[in-house]
C-alpha positions in Angstrom: 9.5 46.7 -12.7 7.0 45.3 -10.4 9.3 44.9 -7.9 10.3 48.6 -7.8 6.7 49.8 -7.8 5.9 47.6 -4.3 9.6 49.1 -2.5 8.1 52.9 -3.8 4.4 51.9 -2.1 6.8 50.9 1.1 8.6 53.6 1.7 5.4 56.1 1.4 3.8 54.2 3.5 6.2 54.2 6.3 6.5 58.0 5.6 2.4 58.5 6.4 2.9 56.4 9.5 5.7 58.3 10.4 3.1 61.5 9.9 0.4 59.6 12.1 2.6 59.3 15.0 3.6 62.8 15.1 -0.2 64.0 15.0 -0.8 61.7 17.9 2.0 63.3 19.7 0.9 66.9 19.2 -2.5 65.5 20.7 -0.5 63.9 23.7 0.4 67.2 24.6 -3.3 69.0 24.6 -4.5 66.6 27.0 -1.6 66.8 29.1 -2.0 70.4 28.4 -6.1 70.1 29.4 -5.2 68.6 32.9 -2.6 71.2 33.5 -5.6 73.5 33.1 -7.8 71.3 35.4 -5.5 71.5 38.1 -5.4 75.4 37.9 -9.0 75.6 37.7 -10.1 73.2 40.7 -7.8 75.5 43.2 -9.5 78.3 41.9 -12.8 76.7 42.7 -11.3 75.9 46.2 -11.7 80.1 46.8 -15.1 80.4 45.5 -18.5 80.3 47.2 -20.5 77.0 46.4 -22.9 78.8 43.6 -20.3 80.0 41.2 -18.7 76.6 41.8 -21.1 74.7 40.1 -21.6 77.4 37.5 -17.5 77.0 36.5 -17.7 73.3 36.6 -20.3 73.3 33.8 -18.5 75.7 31.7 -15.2 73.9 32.2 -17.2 70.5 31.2 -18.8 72.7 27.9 -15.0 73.6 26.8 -13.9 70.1 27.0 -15.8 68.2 25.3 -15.4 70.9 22.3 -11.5 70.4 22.8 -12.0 66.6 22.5 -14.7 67.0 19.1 -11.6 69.0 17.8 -9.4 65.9 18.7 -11.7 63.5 17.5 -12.0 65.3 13.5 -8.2 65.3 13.7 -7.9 61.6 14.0 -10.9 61.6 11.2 -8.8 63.3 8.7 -5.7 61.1 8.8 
């Protein structure tokens, strides 16, 4: 009986790992998604005047740290 119950707790927890892995995955692919984003952005920079420059950057900076907050209570929730 005992020996039942301790395969059962195996296999579910290979199955949460399993779930883990995907959800890092999926947040692989925002950051990679973020930088794509970066790149646009700075060679649209490249065409402004030096003001509004500075003005973007900080907005840019504002959005990614709330992207990466949104990352970090994912990885809280697992």
């Amino acid at each position: 009986m005992l020996r039942q119950q301790q395969h059962h707790q195996q296999q579910q927890q290979e199955q949460q790992q399993q779930q883990q892995q995907q959800q890092q995955q999926q947040q692989q692919q925002q950051q990679q998604q973020q930088q794509q984003q970066q790149q646009k952005q700075l060679q649209q920079q490249q065409l402004l005047p030096l003001h509004q420059k500075q003005q973007q950057q900080q907005q840019q900076q504002e959005l990614q740290l709330h992207q990466q907050q949104q990352q970090l209570q994912q990885q809280q929730e697992l």
